[in-house]
C-alpha positions as CSV (number, residue, x, y, z in Angstrom):
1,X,52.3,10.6,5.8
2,X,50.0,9.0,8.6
3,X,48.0,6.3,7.3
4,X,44.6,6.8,8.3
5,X,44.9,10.1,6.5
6,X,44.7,8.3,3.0
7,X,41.9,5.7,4.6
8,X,39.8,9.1,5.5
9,X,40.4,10.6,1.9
10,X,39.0,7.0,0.6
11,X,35.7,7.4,2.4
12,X,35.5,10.8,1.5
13,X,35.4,10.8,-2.5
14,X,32.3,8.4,-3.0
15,X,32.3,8.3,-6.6
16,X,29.2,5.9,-7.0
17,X,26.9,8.4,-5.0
18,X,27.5,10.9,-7.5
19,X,27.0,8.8,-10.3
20,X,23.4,7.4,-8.8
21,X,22.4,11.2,-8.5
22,X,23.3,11.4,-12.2
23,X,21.0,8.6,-13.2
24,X,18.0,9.2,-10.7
25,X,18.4,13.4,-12.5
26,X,16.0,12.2,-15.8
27,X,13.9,9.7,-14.1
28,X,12.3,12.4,-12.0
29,X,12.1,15.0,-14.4
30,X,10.0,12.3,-16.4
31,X,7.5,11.7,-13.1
32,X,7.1,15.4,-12.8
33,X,6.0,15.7,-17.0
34,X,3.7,12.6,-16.3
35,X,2.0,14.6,-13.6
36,X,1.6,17.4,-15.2
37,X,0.5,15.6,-18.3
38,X,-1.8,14.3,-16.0
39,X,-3.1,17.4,-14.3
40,X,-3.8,18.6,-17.7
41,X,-6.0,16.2,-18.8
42,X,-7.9,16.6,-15.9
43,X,-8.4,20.4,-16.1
44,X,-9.4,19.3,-19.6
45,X,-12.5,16.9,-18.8
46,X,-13.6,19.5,-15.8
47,X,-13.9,22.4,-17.9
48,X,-15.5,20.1,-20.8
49,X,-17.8,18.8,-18.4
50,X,-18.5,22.4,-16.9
51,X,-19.3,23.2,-20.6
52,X,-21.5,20.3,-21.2
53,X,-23.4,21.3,-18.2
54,X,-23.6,25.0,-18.6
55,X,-24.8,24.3,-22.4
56,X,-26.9,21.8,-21.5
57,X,-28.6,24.3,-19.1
58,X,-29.1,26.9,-21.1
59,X,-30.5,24.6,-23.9
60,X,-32.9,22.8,-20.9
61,X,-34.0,26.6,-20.1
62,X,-34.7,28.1,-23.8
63,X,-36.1,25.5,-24.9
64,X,-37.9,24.2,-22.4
65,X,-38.8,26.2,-19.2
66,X,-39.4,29.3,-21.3
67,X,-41.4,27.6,-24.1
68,X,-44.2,29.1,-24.4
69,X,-45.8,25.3,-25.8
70,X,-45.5,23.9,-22.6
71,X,-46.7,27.0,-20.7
72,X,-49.6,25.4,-18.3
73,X,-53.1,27.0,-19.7
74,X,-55.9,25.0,-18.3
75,X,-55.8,23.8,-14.3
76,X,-58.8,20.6,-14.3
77,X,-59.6,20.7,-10.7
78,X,-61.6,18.0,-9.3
79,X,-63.0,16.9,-5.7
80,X,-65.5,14.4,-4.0
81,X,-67.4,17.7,-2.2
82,X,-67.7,20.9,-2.3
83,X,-64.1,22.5,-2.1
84,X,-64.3,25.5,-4.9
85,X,-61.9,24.6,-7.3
86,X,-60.9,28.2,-6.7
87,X,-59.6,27.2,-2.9
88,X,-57.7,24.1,-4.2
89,X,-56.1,26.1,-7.0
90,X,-54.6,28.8,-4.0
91,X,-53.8,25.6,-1.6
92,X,-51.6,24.1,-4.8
93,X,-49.5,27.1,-5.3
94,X,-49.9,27.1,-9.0
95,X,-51.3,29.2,-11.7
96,X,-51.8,29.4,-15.7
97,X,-48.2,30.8,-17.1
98,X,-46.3,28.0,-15.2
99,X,-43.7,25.8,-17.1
100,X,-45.6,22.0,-17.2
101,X,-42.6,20.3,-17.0
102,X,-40.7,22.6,-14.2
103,X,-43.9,22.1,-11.8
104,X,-43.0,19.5,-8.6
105,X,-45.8,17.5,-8.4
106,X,-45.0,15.9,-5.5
107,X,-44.8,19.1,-3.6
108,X,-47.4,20.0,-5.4
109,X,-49.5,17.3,-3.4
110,X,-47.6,17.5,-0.5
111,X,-49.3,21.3,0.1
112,X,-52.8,20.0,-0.5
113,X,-52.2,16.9,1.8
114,X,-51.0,19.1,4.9
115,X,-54.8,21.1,4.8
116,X,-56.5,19.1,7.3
117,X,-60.0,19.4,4.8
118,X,-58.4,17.0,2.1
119,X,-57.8,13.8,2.8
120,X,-55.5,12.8,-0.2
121,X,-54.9,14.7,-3.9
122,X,-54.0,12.7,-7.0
123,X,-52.0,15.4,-9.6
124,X,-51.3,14.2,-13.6
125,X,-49.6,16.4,-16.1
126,X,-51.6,16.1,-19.3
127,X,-49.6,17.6,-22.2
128,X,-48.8,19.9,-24.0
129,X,-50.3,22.3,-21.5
130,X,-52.5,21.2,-18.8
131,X,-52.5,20.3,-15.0
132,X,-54.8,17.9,-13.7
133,X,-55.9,17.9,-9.5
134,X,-58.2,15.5,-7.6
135,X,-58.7,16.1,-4.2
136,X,-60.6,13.5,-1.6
137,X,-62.1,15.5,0.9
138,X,-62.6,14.2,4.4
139,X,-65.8,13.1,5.5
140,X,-67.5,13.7,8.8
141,X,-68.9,10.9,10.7
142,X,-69.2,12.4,14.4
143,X,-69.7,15.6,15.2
144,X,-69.0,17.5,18.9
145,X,-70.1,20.4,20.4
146,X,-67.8,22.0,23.2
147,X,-67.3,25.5,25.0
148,X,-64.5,27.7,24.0
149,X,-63.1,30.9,24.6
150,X,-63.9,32.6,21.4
151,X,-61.8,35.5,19.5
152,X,-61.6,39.1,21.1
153,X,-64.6,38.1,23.5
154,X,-64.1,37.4,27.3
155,X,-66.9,34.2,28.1
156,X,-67.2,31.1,26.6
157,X,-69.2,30.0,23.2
158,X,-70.6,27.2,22.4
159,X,-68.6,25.8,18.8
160,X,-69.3,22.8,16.9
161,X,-66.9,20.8,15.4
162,X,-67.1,18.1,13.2
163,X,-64.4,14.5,13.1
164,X,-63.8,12.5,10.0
165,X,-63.1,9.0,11.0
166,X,-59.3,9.2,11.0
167,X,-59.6,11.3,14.1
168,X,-59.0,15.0,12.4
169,X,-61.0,18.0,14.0
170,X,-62.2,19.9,10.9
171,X,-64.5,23.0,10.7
172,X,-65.9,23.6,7.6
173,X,-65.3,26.1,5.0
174,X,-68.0,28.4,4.1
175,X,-69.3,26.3,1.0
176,X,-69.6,23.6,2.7
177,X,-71.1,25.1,6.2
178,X,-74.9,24.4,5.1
179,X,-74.3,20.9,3.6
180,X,-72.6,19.5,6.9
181,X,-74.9,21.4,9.0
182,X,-77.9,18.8,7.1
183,X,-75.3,16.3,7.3
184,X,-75.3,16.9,11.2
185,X,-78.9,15.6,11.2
186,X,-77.7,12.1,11.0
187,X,-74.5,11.5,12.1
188,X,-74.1,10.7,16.1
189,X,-72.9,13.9,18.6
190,X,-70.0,12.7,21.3
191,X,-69.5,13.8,24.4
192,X,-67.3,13.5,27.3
193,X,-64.4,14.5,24.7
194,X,-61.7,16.8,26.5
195,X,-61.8,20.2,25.3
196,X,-58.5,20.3,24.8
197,X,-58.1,17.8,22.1
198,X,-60.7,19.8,20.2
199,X,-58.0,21.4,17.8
200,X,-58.7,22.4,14.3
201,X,-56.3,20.1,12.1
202,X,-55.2,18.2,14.9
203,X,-55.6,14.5,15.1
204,X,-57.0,13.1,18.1
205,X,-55.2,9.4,19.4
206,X,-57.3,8.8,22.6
207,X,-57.7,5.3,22.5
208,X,-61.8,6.0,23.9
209,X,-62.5,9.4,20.6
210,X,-60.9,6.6,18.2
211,X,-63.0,3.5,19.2
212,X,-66.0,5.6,18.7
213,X,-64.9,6.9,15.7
214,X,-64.1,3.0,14.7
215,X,-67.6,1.7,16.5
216,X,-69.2,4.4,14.3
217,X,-68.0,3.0,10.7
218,X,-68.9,-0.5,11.9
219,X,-72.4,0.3,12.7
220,X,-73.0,1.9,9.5
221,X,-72.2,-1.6,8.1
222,X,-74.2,-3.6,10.0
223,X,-77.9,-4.5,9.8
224,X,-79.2,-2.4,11.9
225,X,-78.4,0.6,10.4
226,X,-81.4,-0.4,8.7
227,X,-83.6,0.3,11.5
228,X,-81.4,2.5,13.8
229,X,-79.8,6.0,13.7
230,X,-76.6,6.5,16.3
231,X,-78.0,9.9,18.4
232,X,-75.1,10.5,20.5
233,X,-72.3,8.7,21.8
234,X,-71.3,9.4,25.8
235,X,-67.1,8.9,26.5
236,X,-67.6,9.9,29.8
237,X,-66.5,6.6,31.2
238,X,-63.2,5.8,30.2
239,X,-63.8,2.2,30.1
240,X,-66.7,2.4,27.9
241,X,-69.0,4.4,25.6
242,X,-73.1,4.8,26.1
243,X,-75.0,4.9,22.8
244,X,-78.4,6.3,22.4
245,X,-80.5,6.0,19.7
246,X,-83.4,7.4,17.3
247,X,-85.6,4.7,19.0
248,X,-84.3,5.5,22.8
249,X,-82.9,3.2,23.3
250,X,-79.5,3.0,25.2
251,X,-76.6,0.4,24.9
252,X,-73.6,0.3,26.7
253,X,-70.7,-1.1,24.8
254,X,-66.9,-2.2,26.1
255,X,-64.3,-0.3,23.7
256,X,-63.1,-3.6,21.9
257,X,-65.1,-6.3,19.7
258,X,-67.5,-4.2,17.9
259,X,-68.5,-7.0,15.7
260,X,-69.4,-9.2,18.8
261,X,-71.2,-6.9,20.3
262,X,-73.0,-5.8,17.3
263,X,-74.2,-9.3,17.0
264,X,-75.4,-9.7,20.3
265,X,-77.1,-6.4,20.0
266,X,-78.8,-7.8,16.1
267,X,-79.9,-10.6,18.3
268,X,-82.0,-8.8,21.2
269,X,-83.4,-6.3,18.9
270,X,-84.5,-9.1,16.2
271,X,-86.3,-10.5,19.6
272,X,-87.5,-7.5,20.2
273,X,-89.5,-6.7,16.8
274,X,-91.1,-10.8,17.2
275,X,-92.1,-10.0,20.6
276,X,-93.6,-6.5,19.6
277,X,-91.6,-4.8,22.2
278,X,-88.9,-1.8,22.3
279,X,-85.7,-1.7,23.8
280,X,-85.1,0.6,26.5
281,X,-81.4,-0.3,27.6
282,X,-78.8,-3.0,27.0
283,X,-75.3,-3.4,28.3
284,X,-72.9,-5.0,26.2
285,X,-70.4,-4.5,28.0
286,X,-71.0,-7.7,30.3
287,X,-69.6,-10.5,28.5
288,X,-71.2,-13.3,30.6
289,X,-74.8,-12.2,30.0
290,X,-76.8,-9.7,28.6
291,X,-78.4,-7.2,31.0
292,X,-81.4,-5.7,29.5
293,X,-85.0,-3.8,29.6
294,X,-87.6,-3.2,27.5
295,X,-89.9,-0.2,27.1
296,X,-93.0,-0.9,29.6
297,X,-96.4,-0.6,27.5
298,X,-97.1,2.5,29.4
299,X,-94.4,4.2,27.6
300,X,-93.9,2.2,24.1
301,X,-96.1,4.7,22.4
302,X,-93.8,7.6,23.5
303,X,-90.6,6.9,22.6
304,X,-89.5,7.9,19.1
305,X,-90.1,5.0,16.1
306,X,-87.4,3.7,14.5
307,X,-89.1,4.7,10.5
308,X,-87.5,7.9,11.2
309,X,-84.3,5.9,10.5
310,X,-84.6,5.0,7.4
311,X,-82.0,4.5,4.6
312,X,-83.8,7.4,2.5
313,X,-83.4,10.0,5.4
314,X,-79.6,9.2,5.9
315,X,-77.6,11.2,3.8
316,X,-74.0,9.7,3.6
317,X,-73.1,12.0,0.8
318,X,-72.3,15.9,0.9
């Protein structure tokens, strides 16, 4: 026989290959029960989990969404004006026969917060079964007049609308028509306004509408709202606004250091009242001096007084 016959029969038997299949036979059989040992448990703790959940939900829903104990029963609606609780009710979306505890409050006061009449709403769950609601409503402080093109006519209408000092255009409900209308009687008119901006719910950024809206507040703070009502406020130059008076008198002021010009403007009229003489105009806009004129003798008796702006005639509330 050839030699490399019985080397090629050598490399052909490979005993210690079949004897390493042998012993790696059990060790994998083992890996396979662990997983599946494994995969057990797991299916275990899902479907107890799935259990605990599905219980707990249907004990969360008898026992507490449909108990009739915690069934809302009296809605305590409160506001700063003259929203009818009725209105605020409808704007929350909620109504006696609600679950207390399944209510959202916080969408609850998102809805009233996106009507552009309230300014912010406070809710409190008072238990066992009622809802509490407080509603700020915004305040006017300006009010403007502009020409529109009005519903199913073909001209334009005169409309007033009314700005809270935020910037918001607001028209009034029906309750509360009358009360801002008196209201209107002492707070300033502007014009110059474009009558574009002159959206209802909108907020108006125009850097001139908000530094009227900001000289406005700080007026009603100073001294000489005392003596003075604001009568109307003119944007129509864009670099700064012309006030008139309830004593006609007219200032012109720069859009920027109200407090500054306020006291400059304290200042001449304080003069004005030792010298026994009215104002007539004053630009404070000028920062290097005060330009200024007073009412000639001729025409001091004419021109309204300020008594008619007295503290008791302003009405700041609604």
């Amino acid at each position: 026989m050839w030699p490399f016959r019985k080397k090629k029969n050598k490399v052909f038997q490979q005993p210690d290959l079949l004897d390493l299949e042998g012993r790696i036979g059990p060790k994998r059989r083992q890996q396979v029960r662990h997983f599946c040992n494994a995969l057990g448990v797991t299916i275990a703790v899902v479907m107890a989990g799935w259990s605990l959940w599905w219980g707990s939900e249907a004990l969360y829903s008898q026992w507490v969404l449909k108990n009739e104990a915690l069934a809302l029963k009296r809605l305590d609606i409160r506001s700063n004006g003259l929203i009818p609780a009725a209105q605020i009710q409808k704007w929350a979306r909620v109504k006696e026969g609600d679950n207390l505890l399944a209510l959202d409050l916080s969408q609850i006061k998102r809805n009233l917060e996106l009507v552009p009449l309230v300014e912010h709403a406070g809710i409190e769950r008072l238990f066992p079964d009622t809802l509490r609601i407080f509603v700020a409503e915004r305040r006017p402080i300006a009010q403007v007049r502009a020409y529109q093109t009005t519903a199913g006519q073909t001209g334009m209408a005169p409309q007033l609308f009314y700005l809270d000092r935020d910037g918001y255009v607001l028209l009034p409900l029906e309750q509360q028509a009358e009360a801002w209308r008196r209201l209107g009687e002492s707070i300033p008119h502007i014009s110059g306004i474009n009558a574009d901006l002159l959206r209802p719910g909108r907020q108006i950024t125009a850097i001139e509408v908000r530094s009227a809206l900001e000289f406005i507040e700080r007026f009603k703070k100073s001294p000489l709202a005392r003596r003075e009502l604001l009568r109307n406020i003119d944007l129509s130059e864009k670099q700064a606004m012309r006030v008139s008076t309830s004593s006609g008198a007219e200032v012109s002021l720069a859009l920027q250091d109200f407090q500054g010009q306020l006291a400059r403007w304290r200042a001449v009229h304080d003069l004005g009242v030792q010298q026994r003489r009215e104002l007539a105009t004053l630009d404070l806009a000028i920062t290097n001096y005060v330009p200024l004129r007073w009412v000639v003798p001729e025409e001091q008796g004419k021109t309204n007084k300020p008594a008619a702006a007295t503290t008791a005639s302003r009405k700041r509330n609604v």
